[in-house]
N, CA, C and O atoms as CSV, one atom per row, in Angstrom:
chain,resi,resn,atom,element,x,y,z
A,1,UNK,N,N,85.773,115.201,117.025
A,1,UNK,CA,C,85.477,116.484,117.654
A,1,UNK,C,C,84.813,116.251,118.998
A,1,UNK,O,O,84.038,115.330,119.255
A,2,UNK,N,N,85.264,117.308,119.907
A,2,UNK,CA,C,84.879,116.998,121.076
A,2,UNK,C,C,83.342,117.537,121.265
A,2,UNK,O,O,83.251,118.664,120.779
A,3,UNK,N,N,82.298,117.144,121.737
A,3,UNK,CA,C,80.831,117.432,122.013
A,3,UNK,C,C,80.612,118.615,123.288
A,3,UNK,O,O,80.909,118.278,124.434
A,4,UNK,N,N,80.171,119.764,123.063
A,4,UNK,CA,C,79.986,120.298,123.894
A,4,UNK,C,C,78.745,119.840,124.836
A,4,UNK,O,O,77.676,119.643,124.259
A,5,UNK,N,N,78.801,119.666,126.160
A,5,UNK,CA,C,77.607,119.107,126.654
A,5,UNK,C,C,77.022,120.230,127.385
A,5,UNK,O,O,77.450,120.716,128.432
A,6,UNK,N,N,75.657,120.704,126.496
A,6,UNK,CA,C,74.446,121.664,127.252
A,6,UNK,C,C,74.004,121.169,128.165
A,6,UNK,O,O,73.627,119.998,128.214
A,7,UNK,N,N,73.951,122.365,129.493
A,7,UNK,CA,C,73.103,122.317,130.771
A,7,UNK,C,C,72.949,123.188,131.040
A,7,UNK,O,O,73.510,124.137,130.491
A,8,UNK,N,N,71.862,123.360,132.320
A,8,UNK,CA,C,71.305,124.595,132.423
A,8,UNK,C,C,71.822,125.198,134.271
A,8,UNK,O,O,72.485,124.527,135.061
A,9,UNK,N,N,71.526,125.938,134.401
A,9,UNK,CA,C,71.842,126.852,135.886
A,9,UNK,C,C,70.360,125.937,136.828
A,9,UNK,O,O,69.159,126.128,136.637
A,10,UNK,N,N,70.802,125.276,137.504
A,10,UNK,CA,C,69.362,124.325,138.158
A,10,UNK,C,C,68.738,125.396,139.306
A,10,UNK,O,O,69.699,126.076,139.665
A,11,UNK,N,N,67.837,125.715,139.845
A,11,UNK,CA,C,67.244,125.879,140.976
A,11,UNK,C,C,67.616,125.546,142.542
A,11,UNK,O,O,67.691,124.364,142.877
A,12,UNK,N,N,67.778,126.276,143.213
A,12,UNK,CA,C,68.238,125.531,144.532
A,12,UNK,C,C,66.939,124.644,145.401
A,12,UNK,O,O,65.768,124.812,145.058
A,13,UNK,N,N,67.132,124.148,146.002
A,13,UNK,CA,C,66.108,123.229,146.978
A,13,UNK,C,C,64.941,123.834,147.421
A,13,UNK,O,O,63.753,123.517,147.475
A,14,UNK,N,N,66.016,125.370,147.903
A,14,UNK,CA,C,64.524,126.024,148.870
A,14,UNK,C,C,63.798,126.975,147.540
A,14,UNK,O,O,62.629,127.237,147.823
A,15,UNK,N,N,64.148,127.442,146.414
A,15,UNK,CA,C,63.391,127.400,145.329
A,15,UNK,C,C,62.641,126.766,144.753
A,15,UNK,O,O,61.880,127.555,144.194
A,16,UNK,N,N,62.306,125.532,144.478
A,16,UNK,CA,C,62.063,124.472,144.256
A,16,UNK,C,C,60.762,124.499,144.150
A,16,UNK,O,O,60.322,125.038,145.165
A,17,UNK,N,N,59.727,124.124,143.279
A,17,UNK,CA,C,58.357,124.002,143.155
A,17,UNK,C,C,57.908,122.895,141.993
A,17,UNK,O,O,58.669,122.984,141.029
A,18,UNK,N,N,57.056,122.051,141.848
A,18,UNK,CA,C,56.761,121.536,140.972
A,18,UNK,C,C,56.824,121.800,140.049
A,18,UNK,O,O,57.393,121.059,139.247
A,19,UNK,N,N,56.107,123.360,139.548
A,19,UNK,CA,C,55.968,123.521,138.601
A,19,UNK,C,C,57.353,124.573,138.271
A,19,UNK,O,O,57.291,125.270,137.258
A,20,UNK,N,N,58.493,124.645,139.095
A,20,UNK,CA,C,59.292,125.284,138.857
A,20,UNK,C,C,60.468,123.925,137.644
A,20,UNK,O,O,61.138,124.032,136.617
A,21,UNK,N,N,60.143,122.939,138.497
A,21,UNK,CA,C,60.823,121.530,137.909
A,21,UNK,C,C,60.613,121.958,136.537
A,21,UNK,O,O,61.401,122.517,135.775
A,22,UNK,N,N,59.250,121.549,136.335
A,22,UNK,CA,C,58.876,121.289,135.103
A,22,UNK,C,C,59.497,122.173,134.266
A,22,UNK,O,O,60.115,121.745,133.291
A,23,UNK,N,N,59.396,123.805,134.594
A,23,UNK,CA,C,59.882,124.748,133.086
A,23,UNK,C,C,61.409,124.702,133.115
A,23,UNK,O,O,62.071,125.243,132.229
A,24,UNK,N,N,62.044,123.955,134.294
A,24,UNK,CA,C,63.305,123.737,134.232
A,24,UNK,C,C,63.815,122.380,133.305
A,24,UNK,O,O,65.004,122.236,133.019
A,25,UNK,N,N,62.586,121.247,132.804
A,25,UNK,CA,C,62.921,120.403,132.332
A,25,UNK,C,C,62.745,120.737,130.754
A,25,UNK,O,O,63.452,120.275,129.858
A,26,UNK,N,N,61.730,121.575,130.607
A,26,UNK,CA,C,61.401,122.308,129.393
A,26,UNK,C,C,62.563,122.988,129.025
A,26,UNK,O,O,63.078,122.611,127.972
A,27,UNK,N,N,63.225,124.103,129.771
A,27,UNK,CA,C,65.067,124.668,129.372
A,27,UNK,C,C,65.445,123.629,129.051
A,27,UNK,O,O,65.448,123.388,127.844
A,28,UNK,N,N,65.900,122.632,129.972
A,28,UNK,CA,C,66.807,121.745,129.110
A,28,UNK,C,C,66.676,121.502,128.169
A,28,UNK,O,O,67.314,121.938,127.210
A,29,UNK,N,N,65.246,120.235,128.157
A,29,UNK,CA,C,65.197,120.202,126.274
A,29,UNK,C,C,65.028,120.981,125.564
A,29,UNK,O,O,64.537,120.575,124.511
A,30,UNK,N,N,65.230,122.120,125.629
A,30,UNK,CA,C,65.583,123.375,124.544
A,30,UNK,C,C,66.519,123.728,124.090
A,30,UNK,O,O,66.557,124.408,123.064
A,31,UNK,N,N,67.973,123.179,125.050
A,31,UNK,CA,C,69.242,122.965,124.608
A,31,UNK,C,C,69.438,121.560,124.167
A,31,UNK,O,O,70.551,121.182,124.534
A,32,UNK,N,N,68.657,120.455,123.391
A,32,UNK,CA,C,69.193,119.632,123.222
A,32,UNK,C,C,68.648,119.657,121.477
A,32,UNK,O,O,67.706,120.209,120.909
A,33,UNK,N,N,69.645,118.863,121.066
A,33,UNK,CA,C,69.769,119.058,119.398
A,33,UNK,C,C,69.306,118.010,119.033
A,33,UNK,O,O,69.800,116.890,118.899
A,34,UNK,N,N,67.818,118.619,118.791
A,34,UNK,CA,C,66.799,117.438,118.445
A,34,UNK,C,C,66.029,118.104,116.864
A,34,UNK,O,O,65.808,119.312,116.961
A,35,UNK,N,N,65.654,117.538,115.614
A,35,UNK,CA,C,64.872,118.198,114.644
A,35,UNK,C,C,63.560,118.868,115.476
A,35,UNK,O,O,62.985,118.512,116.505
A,36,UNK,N,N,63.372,119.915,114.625
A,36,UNK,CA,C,61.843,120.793,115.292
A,36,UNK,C,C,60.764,119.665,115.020
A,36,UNK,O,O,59.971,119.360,115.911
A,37,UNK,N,N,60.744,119.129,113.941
A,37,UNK,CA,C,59.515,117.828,113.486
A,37,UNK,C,C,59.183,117.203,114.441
A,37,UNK,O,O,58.028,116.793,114.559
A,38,UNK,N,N,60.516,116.899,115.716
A,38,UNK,CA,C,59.853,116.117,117.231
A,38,UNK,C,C,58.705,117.292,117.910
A,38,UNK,O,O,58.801,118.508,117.741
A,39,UNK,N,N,57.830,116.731,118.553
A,39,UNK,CA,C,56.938,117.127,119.455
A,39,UNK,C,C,56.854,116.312,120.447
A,39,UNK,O,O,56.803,115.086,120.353
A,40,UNK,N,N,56.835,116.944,121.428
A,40,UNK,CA,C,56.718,116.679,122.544
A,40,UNK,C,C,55.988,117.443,123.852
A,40,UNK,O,O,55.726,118.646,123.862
A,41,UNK,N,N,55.740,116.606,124.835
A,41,UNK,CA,C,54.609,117.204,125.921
A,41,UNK,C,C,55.365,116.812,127.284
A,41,UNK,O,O,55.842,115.679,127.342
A,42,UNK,N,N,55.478,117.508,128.171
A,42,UNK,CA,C,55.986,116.841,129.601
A,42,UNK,C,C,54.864,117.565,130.400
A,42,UNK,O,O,54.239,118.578,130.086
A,43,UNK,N,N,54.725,116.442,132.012
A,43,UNK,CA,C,53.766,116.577,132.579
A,43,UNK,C,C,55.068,116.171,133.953
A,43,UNK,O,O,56.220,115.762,133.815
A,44,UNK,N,N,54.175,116.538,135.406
A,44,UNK,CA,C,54.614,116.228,136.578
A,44,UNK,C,C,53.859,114.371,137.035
A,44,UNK,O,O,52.672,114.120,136.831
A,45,UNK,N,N,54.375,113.824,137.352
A,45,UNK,CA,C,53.760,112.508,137.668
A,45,UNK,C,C,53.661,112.095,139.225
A,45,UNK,O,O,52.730,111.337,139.496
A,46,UNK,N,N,54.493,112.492,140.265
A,46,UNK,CA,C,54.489,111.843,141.261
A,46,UNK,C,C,55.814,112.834,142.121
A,46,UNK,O,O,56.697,113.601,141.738
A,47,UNK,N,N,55.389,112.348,143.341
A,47,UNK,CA,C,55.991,113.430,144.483
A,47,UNK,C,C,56.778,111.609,145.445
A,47,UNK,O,O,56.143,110.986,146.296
A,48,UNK,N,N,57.724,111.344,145.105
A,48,UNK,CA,C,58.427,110.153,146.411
A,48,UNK,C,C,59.480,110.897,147.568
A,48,UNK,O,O,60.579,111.433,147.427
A,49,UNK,N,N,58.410,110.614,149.048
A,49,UNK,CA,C,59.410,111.094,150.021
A,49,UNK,C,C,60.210,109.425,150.585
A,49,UNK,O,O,59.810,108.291,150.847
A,50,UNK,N,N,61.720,110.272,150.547
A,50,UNK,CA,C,62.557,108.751,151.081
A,50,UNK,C,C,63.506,109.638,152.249
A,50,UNK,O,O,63.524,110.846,152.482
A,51,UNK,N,N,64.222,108.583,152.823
A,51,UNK,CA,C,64.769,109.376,154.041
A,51,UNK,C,C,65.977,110.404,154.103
A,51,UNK,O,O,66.389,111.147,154.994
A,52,UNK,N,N,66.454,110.104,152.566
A,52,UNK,CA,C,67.456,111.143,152.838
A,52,UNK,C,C,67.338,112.447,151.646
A,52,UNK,O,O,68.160,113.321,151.373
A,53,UNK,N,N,65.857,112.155,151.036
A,53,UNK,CA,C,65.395,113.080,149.679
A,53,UNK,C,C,64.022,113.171,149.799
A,53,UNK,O,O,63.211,112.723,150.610
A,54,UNK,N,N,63.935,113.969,148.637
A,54,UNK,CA,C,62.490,113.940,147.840
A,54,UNK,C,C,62.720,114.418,146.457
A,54,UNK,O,O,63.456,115.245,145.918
A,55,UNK,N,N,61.587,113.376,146.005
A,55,UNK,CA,C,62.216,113.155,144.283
A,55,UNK,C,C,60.833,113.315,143.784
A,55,UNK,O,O,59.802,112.752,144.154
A,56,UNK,N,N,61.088,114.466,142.597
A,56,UNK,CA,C,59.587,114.463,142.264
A,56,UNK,C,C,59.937,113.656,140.788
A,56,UNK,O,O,61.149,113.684,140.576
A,57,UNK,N,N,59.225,113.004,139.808
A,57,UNK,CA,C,59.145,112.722,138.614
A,57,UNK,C,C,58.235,113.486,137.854
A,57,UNK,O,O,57.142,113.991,138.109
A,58,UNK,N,N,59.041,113.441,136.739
A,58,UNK,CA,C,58.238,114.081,135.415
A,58,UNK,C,C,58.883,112.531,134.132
A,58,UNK,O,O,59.595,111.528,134.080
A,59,UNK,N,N,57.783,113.557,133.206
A,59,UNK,CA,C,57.707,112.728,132.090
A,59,UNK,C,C,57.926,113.392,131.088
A,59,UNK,O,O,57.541,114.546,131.282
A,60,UNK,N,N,58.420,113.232,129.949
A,60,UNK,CA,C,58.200,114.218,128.477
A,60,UNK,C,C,58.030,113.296,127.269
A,60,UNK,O,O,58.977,112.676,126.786
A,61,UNK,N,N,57.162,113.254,126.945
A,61,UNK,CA,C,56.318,112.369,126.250
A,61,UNK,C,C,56.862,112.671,124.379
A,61,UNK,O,O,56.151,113.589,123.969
A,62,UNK,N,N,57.756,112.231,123.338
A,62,UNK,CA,C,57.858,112.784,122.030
A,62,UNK,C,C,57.183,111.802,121.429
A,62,UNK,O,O,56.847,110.681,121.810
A,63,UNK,N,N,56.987,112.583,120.109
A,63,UNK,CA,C,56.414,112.111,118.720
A,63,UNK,C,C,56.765,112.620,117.342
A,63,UNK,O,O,57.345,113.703,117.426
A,64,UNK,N,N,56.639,112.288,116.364
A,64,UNK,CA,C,57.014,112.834,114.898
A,64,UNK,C,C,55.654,112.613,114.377
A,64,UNK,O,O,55.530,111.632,113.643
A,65,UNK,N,N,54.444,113.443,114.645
A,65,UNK,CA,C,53.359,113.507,113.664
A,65,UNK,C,C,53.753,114.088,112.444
A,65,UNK,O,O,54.752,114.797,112.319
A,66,UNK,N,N,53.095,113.836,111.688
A,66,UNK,CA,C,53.357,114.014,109.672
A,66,UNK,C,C,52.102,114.832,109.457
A,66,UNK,O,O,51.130,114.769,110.209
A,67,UNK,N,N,52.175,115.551,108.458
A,67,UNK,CA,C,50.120,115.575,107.672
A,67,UNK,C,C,49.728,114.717,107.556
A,67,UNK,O,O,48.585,114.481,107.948
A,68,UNK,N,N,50.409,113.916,107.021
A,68,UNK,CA,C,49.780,112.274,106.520
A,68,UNK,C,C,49.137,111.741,108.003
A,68,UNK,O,O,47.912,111.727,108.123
A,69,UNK,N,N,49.816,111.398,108.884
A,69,UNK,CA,C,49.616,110.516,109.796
A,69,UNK,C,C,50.059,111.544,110.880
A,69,UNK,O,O,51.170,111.431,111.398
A,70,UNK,N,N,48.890,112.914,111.358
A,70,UNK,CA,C,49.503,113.623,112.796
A,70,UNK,C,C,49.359,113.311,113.892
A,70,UNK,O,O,49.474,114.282,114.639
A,71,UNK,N,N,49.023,111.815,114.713
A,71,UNK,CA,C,48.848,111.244,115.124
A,71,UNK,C,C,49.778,109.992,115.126
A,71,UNK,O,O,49.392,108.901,114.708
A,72,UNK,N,N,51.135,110.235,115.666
A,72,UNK,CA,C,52.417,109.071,115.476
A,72,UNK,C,C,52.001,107.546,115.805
A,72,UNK,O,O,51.370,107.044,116.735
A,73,UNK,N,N,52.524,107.104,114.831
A,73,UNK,CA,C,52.400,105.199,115.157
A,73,UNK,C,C,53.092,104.757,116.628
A,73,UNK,O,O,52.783,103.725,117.224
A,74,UNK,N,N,54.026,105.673,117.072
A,74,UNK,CA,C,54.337,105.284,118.054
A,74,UNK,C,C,55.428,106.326,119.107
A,74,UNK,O,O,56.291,106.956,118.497
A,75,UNK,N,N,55.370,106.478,120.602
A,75,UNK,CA,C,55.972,107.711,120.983
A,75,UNK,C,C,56.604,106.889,122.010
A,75,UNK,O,O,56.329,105.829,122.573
A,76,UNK,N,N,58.134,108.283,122.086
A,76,UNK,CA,C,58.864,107.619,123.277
A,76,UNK,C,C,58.737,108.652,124.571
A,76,UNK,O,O,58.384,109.830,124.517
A,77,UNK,N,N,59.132,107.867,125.790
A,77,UNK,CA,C,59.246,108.665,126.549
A,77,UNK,C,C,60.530,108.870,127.250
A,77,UNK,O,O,61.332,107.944,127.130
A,78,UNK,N,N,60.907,109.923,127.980
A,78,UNK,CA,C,61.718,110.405,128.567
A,78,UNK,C,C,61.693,110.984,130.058
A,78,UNK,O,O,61.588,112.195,130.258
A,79,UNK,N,N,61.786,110.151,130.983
A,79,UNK,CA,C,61.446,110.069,131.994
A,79,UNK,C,C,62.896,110.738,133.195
A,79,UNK,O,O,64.055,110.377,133.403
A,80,UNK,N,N,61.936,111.938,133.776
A,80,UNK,CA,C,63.043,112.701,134.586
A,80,UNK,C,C,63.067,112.791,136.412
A,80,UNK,O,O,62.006,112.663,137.024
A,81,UNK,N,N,64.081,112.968,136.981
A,81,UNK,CA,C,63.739,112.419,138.378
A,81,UNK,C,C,64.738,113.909,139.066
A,81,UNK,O,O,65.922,113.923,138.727
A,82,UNK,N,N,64.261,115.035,139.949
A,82,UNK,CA,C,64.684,115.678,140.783
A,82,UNK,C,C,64.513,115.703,141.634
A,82,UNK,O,O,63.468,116.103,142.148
A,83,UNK,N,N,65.519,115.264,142.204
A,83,UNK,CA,C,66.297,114.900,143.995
A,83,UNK,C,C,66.335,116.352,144.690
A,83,UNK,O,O,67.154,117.219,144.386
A,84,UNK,N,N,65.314,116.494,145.683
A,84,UNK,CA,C,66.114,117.413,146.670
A,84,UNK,C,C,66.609,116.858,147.473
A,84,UNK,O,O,66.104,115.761,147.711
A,85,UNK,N,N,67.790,117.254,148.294
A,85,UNK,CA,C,68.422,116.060,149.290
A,85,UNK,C,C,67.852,116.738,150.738
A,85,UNK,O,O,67.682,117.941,150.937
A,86,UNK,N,N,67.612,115.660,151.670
A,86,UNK,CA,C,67.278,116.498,153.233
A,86,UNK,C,C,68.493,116.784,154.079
A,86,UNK,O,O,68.474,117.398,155.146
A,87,UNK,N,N,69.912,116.098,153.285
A,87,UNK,CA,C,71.113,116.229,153.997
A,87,UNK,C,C,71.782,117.285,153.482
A,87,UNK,O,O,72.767,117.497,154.190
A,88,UNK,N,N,71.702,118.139,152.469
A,88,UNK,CA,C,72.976,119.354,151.956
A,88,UNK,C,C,71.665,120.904,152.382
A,88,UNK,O,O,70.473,120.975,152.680
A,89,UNK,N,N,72.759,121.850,152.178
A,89,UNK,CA,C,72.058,123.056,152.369
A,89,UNK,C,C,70.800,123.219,151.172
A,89,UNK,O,O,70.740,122.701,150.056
A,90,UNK,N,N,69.957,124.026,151.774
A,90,UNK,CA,C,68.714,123.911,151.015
A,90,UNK,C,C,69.288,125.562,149.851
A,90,UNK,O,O,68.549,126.182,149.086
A,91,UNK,N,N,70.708,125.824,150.122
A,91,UNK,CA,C,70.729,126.679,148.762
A,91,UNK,C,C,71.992,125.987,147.772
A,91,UNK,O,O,72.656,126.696,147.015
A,92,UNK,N,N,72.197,124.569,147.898
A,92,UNK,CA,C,72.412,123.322,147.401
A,92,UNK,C,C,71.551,123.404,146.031
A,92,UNK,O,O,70.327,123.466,146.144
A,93,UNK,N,N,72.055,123.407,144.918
A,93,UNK,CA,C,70.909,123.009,143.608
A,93,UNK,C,C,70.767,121.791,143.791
A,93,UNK,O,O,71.463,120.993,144.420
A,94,UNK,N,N,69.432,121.609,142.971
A,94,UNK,CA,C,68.758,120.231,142.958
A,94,UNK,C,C,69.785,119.502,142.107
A,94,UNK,O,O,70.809,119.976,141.614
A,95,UNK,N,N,69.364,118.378,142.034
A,95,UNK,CA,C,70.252,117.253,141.564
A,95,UNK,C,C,69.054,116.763,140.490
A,95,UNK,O,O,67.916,116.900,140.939
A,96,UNK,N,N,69.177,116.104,138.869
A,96,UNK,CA,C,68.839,116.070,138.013
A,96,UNK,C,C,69.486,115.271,137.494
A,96,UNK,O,O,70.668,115.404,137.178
A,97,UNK,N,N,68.389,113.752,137.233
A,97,UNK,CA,C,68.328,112.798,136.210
A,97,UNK,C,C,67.601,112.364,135.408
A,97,UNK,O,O,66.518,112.949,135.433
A,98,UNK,N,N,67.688,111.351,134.448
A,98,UNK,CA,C,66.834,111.347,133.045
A,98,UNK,C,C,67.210,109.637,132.897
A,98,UNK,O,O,68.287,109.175,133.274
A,99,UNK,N,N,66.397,109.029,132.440
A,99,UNK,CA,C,66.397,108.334,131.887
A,99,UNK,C,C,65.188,107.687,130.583
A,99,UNK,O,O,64.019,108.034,130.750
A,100,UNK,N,N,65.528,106.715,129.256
A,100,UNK,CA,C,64.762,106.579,128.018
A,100,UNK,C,C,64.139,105.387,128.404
A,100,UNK,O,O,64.827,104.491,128.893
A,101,UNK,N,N,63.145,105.273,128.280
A,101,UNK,CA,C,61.553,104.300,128.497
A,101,UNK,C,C,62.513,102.953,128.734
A,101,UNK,O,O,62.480,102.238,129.736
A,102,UNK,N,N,63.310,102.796,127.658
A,102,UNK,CA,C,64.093,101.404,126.953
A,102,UNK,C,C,64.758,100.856,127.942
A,102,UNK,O,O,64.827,99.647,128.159
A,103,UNK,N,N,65.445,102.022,128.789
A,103,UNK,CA,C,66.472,101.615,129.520
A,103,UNK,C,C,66.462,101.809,130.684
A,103,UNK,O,O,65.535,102.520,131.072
A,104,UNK,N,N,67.315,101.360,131.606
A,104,UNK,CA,C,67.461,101.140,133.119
A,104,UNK,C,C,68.450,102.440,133.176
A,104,UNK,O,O,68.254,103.279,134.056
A,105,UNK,N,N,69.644,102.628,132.120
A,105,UNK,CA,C,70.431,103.439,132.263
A,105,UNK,C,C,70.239,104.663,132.471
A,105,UNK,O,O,69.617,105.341,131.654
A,106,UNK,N,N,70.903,105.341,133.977
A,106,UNK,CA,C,70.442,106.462,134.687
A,106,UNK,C,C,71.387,107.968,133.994
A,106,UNK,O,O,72.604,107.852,134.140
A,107,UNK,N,N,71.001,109.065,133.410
A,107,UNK,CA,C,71.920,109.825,133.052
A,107,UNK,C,C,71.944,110.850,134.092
A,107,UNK,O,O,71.302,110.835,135.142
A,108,UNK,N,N,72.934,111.934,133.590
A,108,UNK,CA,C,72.989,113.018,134.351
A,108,UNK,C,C,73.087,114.217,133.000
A,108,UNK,O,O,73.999,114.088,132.183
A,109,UNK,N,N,72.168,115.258,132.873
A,109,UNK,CA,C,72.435,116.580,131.881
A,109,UNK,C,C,73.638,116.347,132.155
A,109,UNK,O,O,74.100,115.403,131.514
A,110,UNK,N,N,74.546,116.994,133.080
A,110,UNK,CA,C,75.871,117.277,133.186
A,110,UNK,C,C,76.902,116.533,132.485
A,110,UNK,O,O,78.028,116.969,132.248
A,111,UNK,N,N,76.368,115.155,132.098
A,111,UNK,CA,C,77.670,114.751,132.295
A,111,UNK,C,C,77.284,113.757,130.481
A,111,UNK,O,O,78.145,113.132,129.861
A,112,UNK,N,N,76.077,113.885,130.124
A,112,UNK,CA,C,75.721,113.304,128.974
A,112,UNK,C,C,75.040,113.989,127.823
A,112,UNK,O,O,73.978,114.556,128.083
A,113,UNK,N,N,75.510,114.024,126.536
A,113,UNK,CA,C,74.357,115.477,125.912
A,113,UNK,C,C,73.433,114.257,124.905
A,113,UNK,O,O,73.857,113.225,124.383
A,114,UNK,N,N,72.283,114.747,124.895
A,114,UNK,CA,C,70.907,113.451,124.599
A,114,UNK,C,C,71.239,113.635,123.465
A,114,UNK,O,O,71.865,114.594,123.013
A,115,UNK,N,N,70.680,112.354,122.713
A,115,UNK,CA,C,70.724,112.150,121.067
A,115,UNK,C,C,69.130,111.954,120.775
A,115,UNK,O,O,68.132,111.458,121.297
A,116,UNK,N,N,69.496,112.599,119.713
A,116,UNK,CA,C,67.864,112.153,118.663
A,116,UNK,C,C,67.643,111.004,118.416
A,116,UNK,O,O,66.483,110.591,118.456
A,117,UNK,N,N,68.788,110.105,118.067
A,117,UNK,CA,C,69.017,108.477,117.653
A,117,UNK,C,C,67.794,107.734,119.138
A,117,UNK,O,O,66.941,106.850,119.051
A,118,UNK,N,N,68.213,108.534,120.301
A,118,UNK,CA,C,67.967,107.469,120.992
A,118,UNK,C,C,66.019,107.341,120.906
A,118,UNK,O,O,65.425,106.289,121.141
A,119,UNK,N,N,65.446,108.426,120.590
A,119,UNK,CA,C,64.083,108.893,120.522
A,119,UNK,C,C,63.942,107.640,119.353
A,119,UNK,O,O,63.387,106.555,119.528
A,120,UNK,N,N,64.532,108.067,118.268
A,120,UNK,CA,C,64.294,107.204,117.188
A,120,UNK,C,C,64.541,105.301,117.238
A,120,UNK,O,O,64.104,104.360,116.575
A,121,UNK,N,N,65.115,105.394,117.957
A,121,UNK,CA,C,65.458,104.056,117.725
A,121,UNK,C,C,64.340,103.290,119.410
A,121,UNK,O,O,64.324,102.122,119.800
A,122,UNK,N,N,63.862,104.057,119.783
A,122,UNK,CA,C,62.582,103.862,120.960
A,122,UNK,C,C,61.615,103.258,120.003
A,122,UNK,O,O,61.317,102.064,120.038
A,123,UNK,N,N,61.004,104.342,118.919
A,123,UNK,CA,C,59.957,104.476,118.277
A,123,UNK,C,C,60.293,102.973,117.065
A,123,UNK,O,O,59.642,101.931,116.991
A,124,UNK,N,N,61.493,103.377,116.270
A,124,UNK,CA,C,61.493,102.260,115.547
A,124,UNK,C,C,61.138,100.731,116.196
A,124,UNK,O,O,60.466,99.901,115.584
A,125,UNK,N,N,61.664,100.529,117.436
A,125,UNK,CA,C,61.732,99.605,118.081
A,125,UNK,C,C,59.907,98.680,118.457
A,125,UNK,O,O,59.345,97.600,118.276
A,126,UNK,N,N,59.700,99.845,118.974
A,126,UNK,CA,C,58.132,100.252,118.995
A,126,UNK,C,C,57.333,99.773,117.634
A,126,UNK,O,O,57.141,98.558,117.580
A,127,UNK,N,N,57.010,100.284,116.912
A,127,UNK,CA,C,56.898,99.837,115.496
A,127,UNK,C,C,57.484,98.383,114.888
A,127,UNK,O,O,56.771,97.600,114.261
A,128,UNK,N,N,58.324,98.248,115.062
A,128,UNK,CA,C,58.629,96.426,114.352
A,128,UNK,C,C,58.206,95.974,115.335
A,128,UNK,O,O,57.725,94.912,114.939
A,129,UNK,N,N,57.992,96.044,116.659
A,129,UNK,CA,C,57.377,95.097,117.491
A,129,UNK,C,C,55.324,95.025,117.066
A,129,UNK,O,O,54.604,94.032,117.178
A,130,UNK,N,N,54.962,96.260,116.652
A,130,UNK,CA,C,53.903,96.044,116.822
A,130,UNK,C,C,53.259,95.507,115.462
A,130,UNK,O,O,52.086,95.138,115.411
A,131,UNK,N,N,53.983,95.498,114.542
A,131,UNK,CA,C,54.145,95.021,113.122
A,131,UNK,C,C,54.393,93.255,113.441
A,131,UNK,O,O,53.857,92.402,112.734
A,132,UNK,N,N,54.969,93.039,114.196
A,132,UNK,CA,C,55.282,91.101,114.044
A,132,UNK,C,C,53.815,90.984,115.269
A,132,UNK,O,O,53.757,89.943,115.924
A,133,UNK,N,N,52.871,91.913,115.469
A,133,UNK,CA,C,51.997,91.207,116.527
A,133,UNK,C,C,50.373,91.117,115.530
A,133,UNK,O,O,49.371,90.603,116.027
């Protein structure tokens, strides 16, 4: 079966606010098909001017607290990067990427729909490492 891939209507450039990012990164992960048991927190981290952009970063921080243990053995992150460009029209939408703590590999919403596996297999990873130390 073919995967429908959720995205959202982005913001244009000259819209654009930090904290506009952020509740735009919050929509997304609201379309992504994750169990409610994840929790998670995203924050703004950093403002990079380069010569042909400006890229702000965010972060969204998950966990699976329990009763037992609401305080997770171990959390992944999900690290997001919006490009305004200084070369297209400023009613141009922003441009929007993501990438998982683990990896170098750069996604795009558009063009990839996120898995729960990958959260999980962060955390598992996380955990047997800190178990052989």
């Amino acid at each position: 079966t073919k995967h429908v891939i959720k995205n959202i209507p982005w913001t244009t450039s000259k819209n654009f606010t930090v904290e506009r990012g952020q509740q735009q990164i919050e929509e997304l992960i609201s379309t992504w098909d994750i169990h409610e048991s994840w929790l998670h927190h995203s924050e703004f981290l950093e403002e990079e001017e380069l010569k042909d952009s400006k890229r702000y970063h965010y972060r969204a921080c998950w966990g699976l607290p329990t009763r037992r243990k609401p305080v997770p053995r171990a959390t992944a992150n999900v690290y997001f990067v919006i490009v305004i460009s200084k070369l297209k029209p400023d009613t141009a939408p922003v441009e929007v990427f993501y990438r998982l703590e683990s990896s170098r590999l750069i996604r795009r919403p558009e063009q990839c729909q996120f898995r729960e596996k990958w959260l999980q297999d962060i955390i598992e990873n996380k955990i047997v490492c800190t178990e052989r130390l």
